[in-house]
C-alpha positions in Angstrom: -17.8 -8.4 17.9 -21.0 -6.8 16.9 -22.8 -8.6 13.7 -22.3 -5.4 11.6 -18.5 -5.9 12.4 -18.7 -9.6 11.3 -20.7 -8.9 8.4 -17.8 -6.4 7.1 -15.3 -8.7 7.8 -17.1 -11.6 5.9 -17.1 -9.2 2.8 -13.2 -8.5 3.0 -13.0 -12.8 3.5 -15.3 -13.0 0.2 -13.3 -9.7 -1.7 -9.6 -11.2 -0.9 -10.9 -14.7 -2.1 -12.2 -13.2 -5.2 -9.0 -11.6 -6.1 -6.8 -14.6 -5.2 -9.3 -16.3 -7.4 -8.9 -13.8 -10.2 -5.2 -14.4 -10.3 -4.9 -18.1 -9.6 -7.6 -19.0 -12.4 -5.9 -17.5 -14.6 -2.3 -18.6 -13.7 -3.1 -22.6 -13.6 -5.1 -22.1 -16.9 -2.1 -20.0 -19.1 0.5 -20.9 -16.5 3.6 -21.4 -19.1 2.9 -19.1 -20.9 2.3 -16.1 -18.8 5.7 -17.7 -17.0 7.3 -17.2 -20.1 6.0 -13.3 -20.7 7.0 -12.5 -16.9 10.7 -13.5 -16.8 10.9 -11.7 -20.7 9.8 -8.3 -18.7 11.7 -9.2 -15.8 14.7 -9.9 -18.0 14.0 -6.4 -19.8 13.8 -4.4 -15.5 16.6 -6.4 -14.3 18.9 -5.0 -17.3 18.2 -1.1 -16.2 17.8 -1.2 -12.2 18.1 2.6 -12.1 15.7 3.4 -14.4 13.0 0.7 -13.6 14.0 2.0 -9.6 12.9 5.5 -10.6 9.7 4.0 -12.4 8.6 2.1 -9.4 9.5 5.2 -6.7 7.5 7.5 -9.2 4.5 5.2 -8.8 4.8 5.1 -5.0 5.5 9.1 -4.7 2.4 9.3 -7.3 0.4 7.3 -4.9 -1.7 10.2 -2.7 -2.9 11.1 -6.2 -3.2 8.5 -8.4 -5.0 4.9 -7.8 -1.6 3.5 -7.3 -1.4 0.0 -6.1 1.3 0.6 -3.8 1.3 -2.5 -2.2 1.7 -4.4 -6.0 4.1 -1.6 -6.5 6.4 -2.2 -3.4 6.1 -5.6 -4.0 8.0 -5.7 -7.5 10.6 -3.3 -5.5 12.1 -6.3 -3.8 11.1 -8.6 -6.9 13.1 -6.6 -9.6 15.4 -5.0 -7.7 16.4 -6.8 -4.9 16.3 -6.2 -1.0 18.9 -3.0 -0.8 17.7 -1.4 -4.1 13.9 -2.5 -3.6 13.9 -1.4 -0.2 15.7 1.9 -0.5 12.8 2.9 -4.0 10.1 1.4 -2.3 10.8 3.5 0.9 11.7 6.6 -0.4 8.5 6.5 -3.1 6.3 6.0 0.3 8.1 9.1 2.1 7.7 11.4 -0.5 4.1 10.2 -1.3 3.0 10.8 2.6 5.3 14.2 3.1 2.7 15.4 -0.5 -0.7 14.2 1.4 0.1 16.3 4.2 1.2 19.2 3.0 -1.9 19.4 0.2 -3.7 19.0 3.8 -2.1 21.5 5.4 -2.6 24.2 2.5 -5.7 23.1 1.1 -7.8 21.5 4.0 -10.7 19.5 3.8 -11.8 20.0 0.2 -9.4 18.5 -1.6 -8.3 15.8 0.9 -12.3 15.0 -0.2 -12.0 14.7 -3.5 -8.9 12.8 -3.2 -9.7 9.9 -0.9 -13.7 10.3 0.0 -15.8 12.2 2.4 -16.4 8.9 4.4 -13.3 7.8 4.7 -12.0 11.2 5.6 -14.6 11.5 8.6 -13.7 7.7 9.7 -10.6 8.7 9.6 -11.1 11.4 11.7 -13.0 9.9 14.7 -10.4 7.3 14.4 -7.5 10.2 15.1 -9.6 11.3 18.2 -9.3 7.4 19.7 -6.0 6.3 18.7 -4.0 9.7 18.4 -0.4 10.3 16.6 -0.3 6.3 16.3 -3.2 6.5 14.0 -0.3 7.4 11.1 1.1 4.0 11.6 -1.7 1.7 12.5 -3.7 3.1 8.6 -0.4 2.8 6.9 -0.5 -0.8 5.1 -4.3 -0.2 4.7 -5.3 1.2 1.3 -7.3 4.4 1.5 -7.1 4.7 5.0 -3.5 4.9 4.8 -3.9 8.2 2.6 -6.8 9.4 4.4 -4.3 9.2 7.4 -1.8 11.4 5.9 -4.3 13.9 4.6 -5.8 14.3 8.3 -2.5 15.0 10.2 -1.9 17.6 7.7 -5.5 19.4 8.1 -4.9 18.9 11.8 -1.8 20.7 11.9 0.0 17.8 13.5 3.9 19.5 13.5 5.8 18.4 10.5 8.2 16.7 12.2 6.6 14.4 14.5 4.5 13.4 11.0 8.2 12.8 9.2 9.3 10.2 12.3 5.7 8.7 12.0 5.5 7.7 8.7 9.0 7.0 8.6 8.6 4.1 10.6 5.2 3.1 9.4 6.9 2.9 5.9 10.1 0.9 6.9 7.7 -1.9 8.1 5.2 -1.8 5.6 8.2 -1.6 2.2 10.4 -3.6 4.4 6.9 -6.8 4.2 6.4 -6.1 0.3 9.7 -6.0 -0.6 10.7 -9.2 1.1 7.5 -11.0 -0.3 8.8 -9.7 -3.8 12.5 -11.1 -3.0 11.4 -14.4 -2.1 8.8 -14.4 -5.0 11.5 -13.7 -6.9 13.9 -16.8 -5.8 11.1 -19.3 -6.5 10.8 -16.9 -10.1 7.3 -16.6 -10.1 5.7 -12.9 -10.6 2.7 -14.4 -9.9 3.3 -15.7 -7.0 4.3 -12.4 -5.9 1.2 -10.7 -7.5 -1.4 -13.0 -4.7 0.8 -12.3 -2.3 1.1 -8.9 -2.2 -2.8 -8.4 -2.7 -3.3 -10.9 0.4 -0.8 -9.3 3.0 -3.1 -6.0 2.0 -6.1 -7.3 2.3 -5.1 -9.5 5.9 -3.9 -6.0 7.0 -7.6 -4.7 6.3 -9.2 -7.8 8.2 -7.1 -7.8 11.0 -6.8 -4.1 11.5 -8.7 -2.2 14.9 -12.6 -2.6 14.0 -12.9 0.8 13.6 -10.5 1.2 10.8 -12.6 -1.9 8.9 -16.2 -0.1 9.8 -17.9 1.2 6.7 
């Protein structure tokens, strides 16, 4: 591993302890009583599972376009609603969200996917397609940015609808299919917090451990 690859790498050790940090300060210092705000709004989600299942899928579908935590997002899938429910919003929100990437790639190119996810990462992820093909769809998928830069690059590059659909299909059954079943057992020990770290550290592990050209900045 070359020193700049270890370098990055130290950073993303450093970043996901920070966040961790961030979370866990402030859970042992208010603990009870951020405990007791959690299972109010929990109690309030739980009551309307439809409605808090089309919040939640709006978020994910949002996600090409807005700075959507997804991973947070797909995590309180399987924490509010369950594994079927959770599983079902959380997937679907992630479909529709990857089938709108490609096709603002396919009819707008290169401009927009720019302003959307970064000239940088577009170009990684573009000498990345050249080295790792079709496949690059799944290997990006639980790495934010990268993930969307993904999707924006198979559509500029034309890659046939289809073959895109089956893709990201499977990339999003595995990637929901994690968060969700971090939020479900978050949600049998009934702490959101718990869930909160969690989800942020199964992100950023899939950023650490991903090929060292996807971590390269």
């Amino acid at each position: 591993m070359s020193a700049n690859s270890k370098s990055i790498r130290l950073r993303w050790v450093l970043l996901g302890s920070a966040l961790l940090a961030l979370i866990l300060v402030p859970f042992l210092a208010w603990g009870p009583t951020i405990e007791v705000w959690t299972g109010k709004f929990v109690s309030s989600a739980t009551t309307s599972p439809h409605v808090t299942a089309l919040v939640l899928g709006g978020l994910l579908a949002s996600d090409i376009l807005l700075p959507v935590p997804s991973s947070i997002v797909s995590t309180a899938c399987g924490y509010l609603l369950g594994i079927p429910l959770g599983l079902l919003t959380s997937l679907v929100g992630m479909i529709m969200s990857c089938v709108v990437g490609y096709w603002l790639g396919v009819l707008c190119g290169r401009p927009i996917s720019e302003r959307l996810v970064g000239r940088e990462e577009l170009t990684k992820l573009e000498r990345m397609s050249v080295q790792y093909g079709y496949w690059i769809i799944i290997i990006t998928r639980p790495i934010p940015v990268l993930a969307e830069a993904a999707v924006l690059v198979a559509g500029i590059g034309k890659m046939s609808f289809w073959r895109f659909l089956l893709l990201s299909t499977v990339a999003n059954v595995l990637v929901s299919g994690i968060y969700v079943a971090v939020g479900y057992l978050s949600a049998s020990m009934n702490s959101f917090l718990l869930a909160l770290a969690a989800s942020i550290l199964v992100s950023y592990l899939a950023r650490f451990l991903a090929p060292s050209s996807a971590a390269r900045e």
